[in-house]
Biopython code that builds the backbone (N, CA, C, O; Angstrom):
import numpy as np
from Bio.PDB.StructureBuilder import StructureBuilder

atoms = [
    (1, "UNK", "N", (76.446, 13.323, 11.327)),
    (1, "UNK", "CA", (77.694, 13.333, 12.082)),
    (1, "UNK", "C", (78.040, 11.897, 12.456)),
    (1, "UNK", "O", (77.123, 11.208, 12.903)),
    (2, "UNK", "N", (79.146, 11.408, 12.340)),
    (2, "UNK", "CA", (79.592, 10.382, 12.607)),
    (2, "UNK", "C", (79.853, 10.067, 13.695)),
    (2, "UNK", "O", (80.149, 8.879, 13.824)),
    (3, "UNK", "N", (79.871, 10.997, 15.041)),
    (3, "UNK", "CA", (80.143, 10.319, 16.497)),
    (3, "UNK", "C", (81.784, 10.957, 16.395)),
    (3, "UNK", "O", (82.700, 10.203, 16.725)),
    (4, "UNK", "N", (82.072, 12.235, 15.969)),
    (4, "UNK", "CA", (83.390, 12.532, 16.239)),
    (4, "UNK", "C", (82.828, 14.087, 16.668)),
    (4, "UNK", "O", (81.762, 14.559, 16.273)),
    (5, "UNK", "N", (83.734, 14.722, 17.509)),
    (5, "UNK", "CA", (83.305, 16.160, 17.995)),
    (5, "UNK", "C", (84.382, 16.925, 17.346)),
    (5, "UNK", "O", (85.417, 16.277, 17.187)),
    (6, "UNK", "N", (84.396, 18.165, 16.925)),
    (6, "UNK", "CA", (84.609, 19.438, 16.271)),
    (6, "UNK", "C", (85.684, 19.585, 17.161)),
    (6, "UNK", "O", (85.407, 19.858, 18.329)),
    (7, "UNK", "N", (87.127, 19.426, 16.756)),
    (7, "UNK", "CA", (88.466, 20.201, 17.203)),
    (7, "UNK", "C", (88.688, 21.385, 16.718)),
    (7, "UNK", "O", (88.743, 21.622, 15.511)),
    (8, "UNK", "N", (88.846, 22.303, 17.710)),
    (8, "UNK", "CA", (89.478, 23.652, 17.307)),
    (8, "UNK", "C", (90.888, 23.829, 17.623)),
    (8, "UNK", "O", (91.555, 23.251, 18.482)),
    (9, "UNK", "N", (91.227, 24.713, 16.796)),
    (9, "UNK", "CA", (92.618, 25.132, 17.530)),
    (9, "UNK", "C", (93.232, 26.465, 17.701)),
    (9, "UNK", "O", (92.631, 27.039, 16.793)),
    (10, "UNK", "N", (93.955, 27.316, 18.184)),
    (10, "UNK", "CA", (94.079, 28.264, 18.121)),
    (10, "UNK", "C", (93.302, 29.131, 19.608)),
    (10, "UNK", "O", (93.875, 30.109, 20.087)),
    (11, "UNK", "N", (92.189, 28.697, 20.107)),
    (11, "UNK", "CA", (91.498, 29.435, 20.989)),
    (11, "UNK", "C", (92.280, 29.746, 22.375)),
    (11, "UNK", "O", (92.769, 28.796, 22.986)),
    (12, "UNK", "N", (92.408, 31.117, 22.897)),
    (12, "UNK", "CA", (93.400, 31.335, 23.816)),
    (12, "UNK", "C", (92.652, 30.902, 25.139)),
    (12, "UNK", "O", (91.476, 31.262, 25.103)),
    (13, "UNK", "N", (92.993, 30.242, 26.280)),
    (13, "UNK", "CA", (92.611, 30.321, 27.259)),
    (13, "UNK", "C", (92.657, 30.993, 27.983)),
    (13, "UNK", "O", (93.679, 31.617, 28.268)),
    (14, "UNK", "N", (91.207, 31.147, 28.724)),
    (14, "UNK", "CA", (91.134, 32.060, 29.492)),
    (14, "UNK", "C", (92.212, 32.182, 30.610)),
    (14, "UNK", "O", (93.124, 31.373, 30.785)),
    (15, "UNK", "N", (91.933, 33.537, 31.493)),
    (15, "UNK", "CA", (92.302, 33.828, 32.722)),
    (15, "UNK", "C", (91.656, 33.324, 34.050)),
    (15, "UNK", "O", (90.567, 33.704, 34.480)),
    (16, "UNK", "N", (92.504, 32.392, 34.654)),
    (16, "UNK", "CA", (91.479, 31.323, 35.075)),
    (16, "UNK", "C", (92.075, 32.111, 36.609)),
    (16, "UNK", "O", (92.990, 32.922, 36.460)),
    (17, "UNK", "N", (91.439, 31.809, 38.344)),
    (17, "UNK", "CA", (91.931, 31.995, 39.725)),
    (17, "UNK", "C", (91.540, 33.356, 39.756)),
    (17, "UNK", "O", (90.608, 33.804, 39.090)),
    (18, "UNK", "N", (92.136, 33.910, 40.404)),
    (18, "UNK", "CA", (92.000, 35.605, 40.992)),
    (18, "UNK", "C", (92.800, 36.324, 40.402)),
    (18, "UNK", "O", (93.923, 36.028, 39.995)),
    (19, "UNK", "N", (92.052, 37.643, 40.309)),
    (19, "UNK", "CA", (92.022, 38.639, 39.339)),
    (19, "UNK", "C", (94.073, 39.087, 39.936)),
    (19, "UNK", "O", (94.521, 39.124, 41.082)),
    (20, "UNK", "N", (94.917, 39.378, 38.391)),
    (20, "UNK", "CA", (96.029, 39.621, 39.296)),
    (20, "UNK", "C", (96.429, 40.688, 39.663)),
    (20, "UNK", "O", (95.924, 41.617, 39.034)),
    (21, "UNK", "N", (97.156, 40.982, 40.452)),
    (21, "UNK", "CA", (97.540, 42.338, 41.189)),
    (21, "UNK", "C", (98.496, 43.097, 40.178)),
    (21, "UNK", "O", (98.952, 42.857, 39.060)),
    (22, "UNK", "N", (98.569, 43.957, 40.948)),
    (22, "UNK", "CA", (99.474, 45.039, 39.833)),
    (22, "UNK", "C", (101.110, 44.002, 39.678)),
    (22, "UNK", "O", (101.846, 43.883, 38.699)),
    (23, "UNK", "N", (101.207, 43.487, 40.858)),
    (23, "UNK", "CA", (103.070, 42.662, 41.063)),
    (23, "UNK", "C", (102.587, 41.590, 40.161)),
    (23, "UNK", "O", (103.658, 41.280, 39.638)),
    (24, "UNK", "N", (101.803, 40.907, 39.689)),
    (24, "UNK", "CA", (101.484, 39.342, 39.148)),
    (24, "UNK", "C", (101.354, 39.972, 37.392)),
    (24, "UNK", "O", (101.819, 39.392, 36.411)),
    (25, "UNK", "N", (100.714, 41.086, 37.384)),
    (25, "UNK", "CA", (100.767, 41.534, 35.893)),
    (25, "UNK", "C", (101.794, 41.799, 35.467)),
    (25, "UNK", "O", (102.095, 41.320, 34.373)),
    (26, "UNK", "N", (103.063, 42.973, 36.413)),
    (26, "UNK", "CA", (103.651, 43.391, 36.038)),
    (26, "UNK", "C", (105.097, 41.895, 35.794)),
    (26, "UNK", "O", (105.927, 41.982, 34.889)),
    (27, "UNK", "N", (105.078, 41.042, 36.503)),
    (27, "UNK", "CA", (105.878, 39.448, 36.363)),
    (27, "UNK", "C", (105.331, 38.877, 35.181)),
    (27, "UNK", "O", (105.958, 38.129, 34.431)),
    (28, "UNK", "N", (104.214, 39.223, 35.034)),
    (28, "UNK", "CA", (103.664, 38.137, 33.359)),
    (28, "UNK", "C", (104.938, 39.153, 32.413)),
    (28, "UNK", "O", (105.944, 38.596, 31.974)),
    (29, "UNK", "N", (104.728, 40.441, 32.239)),
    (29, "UNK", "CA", (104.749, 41.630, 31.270)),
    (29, "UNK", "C", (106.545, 41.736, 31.197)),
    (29, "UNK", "O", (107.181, 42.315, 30.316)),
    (30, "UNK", "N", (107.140, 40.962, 32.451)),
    (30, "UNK", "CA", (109.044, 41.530, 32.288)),
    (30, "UNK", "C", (109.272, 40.931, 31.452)),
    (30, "UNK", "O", (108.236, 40.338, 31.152)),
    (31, "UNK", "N", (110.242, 40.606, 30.645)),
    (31, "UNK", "CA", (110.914, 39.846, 30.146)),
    (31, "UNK", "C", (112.240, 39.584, 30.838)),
    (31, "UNK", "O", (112.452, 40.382, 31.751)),
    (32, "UNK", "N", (113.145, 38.719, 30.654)),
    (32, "UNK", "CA", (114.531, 38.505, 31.496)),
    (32, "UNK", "C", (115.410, 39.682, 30.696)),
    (32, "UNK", "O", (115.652, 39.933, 29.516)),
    (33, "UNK", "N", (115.814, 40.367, 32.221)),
    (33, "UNK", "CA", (117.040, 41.646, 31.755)),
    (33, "UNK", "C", (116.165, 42.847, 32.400)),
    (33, "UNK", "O", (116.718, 43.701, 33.093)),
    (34, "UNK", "N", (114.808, 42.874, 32.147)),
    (34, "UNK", "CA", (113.869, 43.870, 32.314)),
    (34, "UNK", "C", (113.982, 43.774, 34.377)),
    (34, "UNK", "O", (114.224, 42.850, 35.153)),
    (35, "UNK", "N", (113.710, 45.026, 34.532)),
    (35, "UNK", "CA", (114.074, 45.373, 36.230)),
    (35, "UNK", "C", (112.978, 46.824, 36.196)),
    (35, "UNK", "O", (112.505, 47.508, 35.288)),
    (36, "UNK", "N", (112.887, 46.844, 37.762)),
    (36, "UNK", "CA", (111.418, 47.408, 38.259)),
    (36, "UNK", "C", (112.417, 48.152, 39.413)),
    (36, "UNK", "O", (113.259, 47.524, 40.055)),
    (37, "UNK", "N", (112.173, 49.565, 39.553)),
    (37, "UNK", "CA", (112.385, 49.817, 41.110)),
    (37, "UNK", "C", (111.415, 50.253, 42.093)),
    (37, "UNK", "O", (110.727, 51.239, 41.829)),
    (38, "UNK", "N", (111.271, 49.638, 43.204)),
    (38, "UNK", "CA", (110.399, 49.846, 44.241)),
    (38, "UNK", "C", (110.687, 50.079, 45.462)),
    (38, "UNK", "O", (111.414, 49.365, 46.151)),
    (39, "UNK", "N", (110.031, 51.294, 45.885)),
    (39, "UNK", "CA", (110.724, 51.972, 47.580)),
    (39, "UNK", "C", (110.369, 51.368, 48.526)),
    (39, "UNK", "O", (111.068, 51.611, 49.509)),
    (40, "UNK", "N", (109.375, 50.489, 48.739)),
    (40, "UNK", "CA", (109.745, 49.839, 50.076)),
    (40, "UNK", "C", (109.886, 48.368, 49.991)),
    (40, "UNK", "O", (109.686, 47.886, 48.876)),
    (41, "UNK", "N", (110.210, 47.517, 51.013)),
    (41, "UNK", "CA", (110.287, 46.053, 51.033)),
    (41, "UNK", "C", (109.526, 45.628, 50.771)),
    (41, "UNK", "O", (109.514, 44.707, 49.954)),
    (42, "UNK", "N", (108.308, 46.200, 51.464)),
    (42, "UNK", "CA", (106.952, 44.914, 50.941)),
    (42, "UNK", "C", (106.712, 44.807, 49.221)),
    (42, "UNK", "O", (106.358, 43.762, 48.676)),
    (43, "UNK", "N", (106.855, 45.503, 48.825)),
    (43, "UNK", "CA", (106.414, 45.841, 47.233)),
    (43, "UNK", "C", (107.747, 44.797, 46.377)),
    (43, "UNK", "O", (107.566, 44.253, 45.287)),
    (44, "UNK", "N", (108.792, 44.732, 47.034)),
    (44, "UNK", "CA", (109.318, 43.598, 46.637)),
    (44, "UNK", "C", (109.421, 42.732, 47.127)),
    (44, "UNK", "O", (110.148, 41.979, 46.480)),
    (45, "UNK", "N", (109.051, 42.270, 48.103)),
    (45, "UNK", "CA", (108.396, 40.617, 49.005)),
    (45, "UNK", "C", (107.539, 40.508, 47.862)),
    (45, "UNK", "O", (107.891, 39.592, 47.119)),
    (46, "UNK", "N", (106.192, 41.351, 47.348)),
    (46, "UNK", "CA", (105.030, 40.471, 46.962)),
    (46, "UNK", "C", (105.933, 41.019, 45.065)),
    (46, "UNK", "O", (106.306, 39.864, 44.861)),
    (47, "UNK", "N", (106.290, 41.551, 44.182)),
    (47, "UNK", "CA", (107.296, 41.249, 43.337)),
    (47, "UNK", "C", (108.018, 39.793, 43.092)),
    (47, "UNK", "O", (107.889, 38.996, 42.162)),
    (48, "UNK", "N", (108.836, 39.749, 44.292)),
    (48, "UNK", "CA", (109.730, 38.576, 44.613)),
    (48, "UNK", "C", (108.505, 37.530, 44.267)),
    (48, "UNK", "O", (108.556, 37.288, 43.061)),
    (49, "UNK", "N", (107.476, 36.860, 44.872)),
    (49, "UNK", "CA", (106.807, 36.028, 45.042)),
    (49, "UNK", "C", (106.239, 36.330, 44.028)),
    (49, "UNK", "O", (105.490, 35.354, 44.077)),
    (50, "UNK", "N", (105.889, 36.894, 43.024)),
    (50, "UNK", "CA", (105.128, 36.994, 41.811)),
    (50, "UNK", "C", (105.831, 35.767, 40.792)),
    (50, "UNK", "O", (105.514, 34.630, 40.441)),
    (51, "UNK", "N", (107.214, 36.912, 40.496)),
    (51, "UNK", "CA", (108.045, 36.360, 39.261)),
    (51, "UNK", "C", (108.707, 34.733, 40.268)),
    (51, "UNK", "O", (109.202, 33.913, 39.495)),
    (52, "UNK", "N", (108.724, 34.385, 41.460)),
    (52, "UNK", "CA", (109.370, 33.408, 41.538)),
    (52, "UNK", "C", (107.464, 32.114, 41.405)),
    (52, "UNK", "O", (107.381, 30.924, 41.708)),
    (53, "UNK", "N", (106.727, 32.719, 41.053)),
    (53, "UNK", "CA", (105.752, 31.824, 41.180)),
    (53, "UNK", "C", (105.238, 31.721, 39.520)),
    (53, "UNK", "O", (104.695, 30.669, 39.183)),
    (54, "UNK", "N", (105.325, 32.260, 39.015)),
    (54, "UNK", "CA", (105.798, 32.439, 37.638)),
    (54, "UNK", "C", (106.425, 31.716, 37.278)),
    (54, "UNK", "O", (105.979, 30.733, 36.686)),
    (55, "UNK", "N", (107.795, 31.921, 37.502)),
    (55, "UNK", "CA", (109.077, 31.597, 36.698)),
    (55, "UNK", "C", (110.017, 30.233, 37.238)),
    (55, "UNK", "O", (110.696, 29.350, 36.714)),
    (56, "UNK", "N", (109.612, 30.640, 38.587)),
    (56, "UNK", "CA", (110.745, 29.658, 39.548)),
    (56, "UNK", "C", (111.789, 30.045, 40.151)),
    (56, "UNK", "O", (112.460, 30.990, 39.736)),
    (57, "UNK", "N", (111.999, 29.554, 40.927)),
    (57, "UNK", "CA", (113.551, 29.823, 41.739)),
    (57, "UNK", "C", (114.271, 30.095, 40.734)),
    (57, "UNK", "O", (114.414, 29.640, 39.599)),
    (58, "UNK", "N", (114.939, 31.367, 41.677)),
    (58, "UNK", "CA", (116.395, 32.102, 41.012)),
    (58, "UNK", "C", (115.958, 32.905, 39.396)),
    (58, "UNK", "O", (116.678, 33.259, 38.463)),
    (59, "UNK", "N", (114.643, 32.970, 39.577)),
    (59, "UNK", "CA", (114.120, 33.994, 38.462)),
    (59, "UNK", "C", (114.554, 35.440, 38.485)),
    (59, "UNK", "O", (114.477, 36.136, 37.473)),
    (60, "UNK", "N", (115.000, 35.882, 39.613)),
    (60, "UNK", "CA", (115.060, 36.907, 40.181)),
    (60, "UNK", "C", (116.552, 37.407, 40.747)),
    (60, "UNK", "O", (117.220, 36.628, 41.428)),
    (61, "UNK", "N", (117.018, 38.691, 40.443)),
    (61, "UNK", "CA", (117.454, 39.156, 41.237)),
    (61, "UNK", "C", (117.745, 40.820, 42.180)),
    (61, "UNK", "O", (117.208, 41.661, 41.459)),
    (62, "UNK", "N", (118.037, 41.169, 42.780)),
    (62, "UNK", "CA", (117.861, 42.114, 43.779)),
    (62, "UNK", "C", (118.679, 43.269, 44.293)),
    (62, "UNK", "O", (119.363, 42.567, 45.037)),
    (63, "UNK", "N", (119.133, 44.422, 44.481)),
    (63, "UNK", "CA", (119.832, 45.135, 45.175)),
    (63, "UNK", "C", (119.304, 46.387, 45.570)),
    (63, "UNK", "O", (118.269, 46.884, 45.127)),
    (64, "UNK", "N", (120.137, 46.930, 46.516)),
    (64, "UNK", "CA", (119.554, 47.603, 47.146)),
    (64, "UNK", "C", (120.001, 49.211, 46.097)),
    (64, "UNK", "O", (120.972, 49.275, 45.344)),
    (65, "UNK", "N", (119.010, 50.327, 46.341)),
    (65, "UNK", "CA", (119.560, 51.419, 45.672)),
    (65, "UNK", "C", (119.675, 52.659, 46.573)),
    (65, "UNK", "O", (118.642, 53.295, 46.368)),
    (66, "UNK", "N", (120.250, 53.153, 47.255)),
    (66, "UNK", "CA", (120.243, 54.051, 47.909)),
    (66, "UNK", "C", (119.333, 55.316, 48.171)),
    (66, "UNK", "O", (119.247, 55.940, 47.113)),
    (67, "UNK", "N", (118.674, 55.884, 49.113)),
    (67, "UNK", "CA", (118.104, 56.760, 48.632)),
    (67, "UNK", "C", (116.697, 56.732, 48.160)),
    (67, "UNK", "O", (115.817, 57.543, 48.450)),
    (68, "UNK", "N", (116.595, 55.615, 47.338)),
    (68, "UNK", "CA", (115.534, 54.794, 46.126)),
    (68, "UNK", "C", (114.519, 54.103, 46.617)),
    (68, "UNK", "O", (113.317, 54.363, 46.660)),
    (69, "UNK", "N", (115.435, 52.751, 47.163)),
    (69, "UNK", "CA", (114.635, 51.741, 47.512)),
    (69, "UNK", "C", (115.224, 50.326, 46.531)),
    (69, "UNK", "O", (116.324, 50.392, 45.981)),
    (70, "UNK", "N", (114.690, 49.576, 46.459)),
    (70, "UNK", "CA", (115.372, 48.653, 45.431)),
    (70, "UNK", "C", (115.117, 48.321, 44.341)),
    (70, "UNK", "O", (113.969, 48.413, 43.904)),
    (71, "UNK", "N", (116.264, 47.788, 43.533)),
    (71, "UNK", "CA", (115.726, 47.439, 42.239)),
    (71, "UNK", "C", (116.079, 45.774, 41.769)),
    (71, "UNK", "O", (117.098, 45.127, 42.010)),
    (72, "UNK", "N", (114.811, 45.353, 40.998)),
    (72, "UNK", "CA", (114.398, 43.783, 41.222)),
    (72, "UNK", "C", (114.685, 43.656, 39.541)),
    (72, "UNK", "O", (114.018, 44.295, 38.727)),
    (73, "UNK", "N", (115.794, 42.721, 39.157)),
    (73, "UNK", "CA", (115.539, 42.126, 38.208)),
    (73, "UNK", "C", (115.001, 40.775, 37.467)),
    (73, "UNK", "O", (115.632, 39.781, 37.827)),
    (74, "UNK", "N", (114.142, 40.562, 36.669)),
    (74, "UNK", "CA", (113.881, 39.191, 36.523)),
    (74, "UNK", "C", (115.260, 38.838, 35.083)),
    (74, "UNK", "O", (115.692, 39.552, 34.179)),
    (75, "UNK", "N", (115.568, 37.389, 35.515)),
    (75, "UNK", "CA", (117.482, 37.209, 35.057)),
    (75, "UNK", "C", (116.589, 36.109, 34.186)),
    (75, "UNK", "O", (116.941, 36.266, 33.017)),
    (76, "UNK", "N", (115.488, 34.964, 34.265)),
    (76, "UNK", "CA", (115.047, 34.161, 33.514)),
    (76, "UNK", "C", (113.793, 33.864, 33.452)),
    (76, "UNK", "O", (113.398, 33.019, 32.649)),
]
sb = StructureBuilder()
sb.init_structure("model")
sb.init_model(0)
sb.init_chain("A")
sb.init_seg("    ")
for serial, (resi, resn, name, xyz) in enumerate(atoms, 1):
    if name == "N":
        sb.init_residue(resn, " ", resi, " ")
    sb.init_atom(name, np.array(xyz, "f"), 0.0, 1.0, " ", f" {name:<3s}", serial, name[0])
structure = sb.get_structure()
């Protein structure tokens, strides 16, 4: 060996921090257009903070559904 080390390429990196919650999987898995509805607030507080930690500000948007609870779209 000449003093050069073995490049690979292709190898996926791991899943690195804490294991993610059902809101952090389901923000990897939307695509933009794709929308979720959820009956209470908290479930879209920690939603909201998924895809905006993800994606970034204004990833997101929101309304209320009557009856329902709300429905969260991710826009980018």
């Amino acid at each position: 060996m000449d003093g050069l080390l073995t490049i690979e390429k292709g190898i996926p990196l791991p899943m690195r921090g804490r294991a993610k919650s059902k809101f952090g999987l389901t923000a990897i898995n939307m695509k933009p257009s794709d929308s979720v509805v959820l009956p209470t607030a908290k479930e879209v507080d920690q939603l909201r903070y998924a895809l905006r930690h993800r994606y970034g500000t204004g990833s997101y948007t929101i309304e209320k559904i009557p009856y329902k609870g709300w429905r969260v779209w991710r826009v980018k």
